[in-house]
C-alpha positions in Angstrom: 108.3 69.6 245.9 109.6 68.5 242.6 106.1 67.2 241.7 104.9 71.0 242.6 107.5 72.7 240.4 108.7 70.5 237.4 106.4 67.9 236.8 108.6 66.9 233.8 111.3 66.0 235.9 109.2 63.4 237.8 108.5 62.4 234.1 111.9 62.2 233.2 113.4 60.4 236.2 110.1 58.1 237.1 108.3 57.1 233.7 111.7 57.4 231.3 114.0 56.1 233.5 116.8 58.9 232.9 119.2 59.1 235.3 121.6 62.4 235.2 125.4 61.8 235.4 128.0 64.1 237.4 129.1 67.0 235.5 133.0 66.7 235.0 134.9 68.9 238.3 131.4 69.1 239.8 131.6 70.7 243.1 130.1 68.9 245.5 131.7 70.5 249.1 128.6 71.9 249.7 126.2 68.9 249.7 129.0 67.0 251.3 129.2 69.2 254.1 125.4 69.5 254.6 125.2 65.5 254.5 127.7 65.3 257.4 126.8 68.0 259.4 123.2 66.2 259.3 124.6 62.7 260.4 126.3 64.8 263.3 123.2 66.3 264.2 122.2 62.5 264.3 124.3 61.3 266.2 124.4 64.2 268.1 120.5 63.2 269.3 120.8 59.9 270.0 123.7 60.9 272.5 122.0 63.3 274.7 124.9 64.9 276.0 124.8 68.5 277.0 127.0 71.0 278.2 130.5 71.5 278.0 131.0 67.4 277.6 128.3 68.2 274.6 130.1 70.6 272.7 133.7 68.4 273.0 131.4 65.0 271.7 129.9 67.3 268.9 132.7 68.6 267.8 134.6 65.9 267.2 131.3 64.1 265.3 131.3 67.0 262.7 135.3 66.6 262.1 134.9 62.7 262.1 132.2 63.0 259.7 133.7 65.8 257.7 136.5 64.0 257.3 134.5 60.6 255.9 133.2 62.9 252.9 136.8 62.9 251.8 137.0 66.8 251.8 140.7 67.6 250.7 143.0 68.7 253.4 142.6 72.6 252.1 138.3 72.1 252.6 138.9 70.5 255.7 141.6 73.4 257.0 138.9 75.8 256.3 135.9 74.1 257.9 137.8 72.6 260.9 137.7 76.2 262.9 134.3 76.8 262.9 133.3 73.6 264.2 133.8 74.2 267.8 131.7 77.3 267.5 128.4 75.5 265.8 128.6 72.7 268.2 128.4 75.3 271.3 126.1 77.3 269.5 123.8 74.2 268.4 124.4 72.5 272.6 122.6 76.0 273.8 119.4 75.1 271.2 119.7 71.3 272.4 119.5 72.2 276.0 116.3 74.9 275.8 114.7 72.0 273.7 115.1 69.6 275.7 114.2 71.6 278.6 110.6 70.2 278.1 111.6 67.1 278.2 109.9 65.5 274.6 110.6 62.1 273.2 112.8 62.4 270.4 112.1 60.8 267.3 115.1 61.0 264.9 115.5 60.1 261.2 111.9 58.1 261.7 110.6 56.8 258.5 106.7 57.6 258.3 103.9 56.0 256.0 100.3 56.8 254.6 98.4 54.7 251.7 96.2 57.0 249.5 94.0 55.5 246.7 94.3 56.3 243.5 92.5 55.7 240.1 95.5 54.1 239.3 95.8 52.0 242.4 97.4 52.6 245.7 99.9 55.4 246.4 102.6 55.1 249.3 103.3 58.6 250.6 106.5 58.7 252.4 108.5 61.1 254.8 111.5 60.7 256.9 111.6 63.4 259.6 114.9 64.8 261.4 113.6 65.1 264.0 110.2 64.6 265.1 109.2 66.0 269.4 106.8 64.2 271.2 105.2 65.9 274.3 101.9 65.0 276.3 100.2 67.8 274.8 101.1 67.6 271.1 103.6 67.0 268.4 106.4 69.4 267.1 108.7 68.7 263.9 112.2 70.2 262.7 113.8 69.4 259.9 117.8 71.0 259.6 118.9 73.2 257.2 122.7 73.9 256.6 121.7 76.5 254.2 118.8 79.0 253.8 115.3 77.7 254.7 112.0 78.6 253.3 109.9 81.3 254.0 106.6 80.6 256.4 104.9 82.3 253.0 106.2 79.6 250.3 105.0 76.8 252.7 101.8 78.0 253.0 101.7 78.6 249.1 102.3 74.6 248.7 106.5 74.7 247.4 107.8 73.5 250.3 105.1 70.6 251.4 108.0 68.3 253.3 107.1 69.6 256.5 103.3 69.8 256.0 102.6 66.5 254.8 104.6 65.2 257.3 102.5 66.6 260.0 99.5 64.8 257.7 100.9 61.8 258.0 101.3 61.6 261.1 97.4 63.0 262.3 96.7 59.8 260.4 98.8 57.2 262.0 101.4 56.9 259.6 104.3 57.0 262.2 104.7 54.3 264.3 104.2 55.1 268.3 103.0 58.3 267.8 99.5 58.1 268.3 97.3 59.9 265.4 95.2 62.0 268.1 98.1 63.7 268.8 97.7 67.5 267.8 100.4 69.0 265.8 102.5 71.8 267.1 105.2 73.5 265.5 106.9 73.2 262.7 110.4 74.1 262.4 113.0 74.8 260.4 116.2 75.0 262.1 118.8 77.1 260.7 122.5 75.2 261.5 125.6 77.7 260.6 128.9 78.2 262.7 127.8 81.6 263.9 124.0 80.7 265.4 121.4 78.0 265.5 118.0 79.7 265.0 114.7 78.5 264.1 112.1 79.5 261.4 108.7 78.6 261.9 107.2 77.0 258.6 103.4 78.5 259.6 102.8 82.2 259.7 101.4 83.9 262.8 97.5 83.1 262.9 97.6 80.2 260.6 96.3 76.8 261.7 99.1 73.4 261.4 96.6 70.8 260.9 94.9 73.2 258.4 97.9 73.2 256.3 98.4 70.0 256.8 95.5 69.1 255.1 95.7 71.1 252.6 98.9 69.6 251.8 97.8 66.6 251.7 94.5 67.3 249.6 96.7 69.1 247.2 98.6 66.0 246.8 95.7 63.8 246.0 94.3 66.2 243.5 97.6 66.1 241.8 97.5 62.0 241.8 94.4 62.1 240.3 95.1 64.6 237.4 98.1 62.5 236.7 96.2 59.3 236.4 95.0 60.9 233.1 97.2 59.4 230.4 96.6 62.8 228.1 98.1 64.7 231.1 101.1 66.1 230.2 104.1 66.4 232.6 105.3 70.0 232.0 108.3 71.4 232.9 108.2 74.2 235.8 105.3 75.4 236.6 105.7 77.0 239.4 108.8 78.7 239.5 107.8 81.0 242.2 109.8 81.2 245.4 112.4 79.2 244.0 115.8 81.4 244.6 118.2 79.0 242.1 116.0 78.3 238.5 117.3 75.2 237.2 116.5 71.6 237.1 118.7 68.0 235.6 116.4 67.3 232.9 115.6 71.1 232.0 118.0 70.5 228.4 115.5 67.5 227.7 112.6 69.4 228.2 113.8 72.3 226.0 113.3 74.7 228.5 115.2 77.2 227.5 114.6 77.3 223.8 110.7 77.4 224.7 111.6 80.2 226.9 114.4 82.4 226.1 114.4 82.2 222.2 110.7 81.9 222.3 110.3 85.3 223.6 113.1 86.8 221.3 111.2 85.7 218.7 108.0 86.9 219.9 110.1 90.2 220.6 111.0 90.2 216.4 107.6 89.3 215.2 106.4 92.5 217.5 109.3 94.7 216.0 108.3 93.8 212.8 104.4 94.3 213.3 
């Protein structure tokens, strides 16, 4: 995704070596939260509890794992009485899922080599969860906070889910045969009030189709950047992207290219 948007970031990070420190009083409850609520949902998985048993168990990994985030005892006081109701709400999605009885894959690390001008590229993804039935492949990834439109993932700025599914329709996960055809693929909404899916592929569009896309798109981009004279600019595609902002945009002089360079477009025009 960050190669999509800001290019210069990969630069920045990758090629320079820059790493960004933590802002002084930098609030971090909410990637805390989302971090343990994942490993919950983990956890969670690998249990297979359901029911009433289920929503006990999962309650008490979200507070356990709340608590390891080090959340002071004011966070904690707030979060600690909606946990009861997303563990019930997220049992009910557990137990119509597993209703079909898949094989759960959970926080599986998937491969695929791609050559290069430059040599050999490892593409890597690690799914949440990835559902293996006898008549295809579904994959979810959890979201604690809003989760993409079906539109930006088909415009190529959210390609997590799409080059996963490529990966895997060419072997790249291990036991999950490459002839399997990909289903769906799902983000899963996790809040306190509801667990709800959005699908990631709009009504009439084919998986595997964007899937390969995804992953053609991705070689394309290796191969431009394995021109020395390509430069590594700083977000170009800023569409669909709710919060503008990167770590390295003061490096790239983002904003002086684009705030006072259209103020001073703005005077030369006054002046004219």
């Amino acid at each position: 995704e960050v190669f999509v948007r800001d290019p210069y970031a990969i630069y920045a990070r990758r090629i320079l070596g820059l790493r960004p420190l933590d802002r002084p009083n930098e609030p971090v409850e909410a990637r805390q939260r989302g971090t343990a609520i994942h490993k919950s949902l983990e956890r969670f998985a690998e249990a297979g509890v359901l029911g009433e048993e289920g929503v006990r168990q999962l309650t008490e990994m979200l507070e356990e794992e709340l608590t390891a985030t080090h959340l002071s005892p004011a966070q904690m006081a707030l979060q600690r009485p909606l946990l009861e109701g997303m563990a019930r709400e997220f049992v009910a999605f557990e137990t119509e899922r597993r209703a079909a009885r898949p094989r759960l894959v959970i926080e599986q690390q998937g491969e695929l080599k791609l050559a290069t001008p430059l040599g050999e590229f490892t593409l890597t993804a690690k799914a949440d969860r990835i559902e293996v039935r006898d008549d295809g492949v579904d994959i979810l990834d959890f979201k604690t906070g809003q989760p993409p439109s079906a539109k930006a993932v088909a415009a190529g700025f959210y390609p997590q889910l799409t080059l996963t599914a490529a990966i895997i329709r060419h072997g790249g996960f291990a036991g999950i045969a490459q002839e399997k055809s990909i289903g769906e693929l799902l983000y899963v909404q996790v809040t306190p009030d509801k667990t709800a899916t959005r699908n990631a592929v709009k009504k009439g569009e084919s998986t595997t189709d964007l899937a390969e896309t995804a992953l053609n798109s991705l070689r394309r981009r290796l191969d431009e950047y394995a021109d020395p004279d390509k430069p590594y600019l700083s977000w170009t595609a800023p569409q669909y992207q709710k919060v503008r902002g990167g770590e390295y945009d003061h490096l790239a002089r983002l904003y002086e290219w684009s705030v006072l360079g259209d103020e001073d477009a703005a005077e030369e025009e006054a002046e004219a």
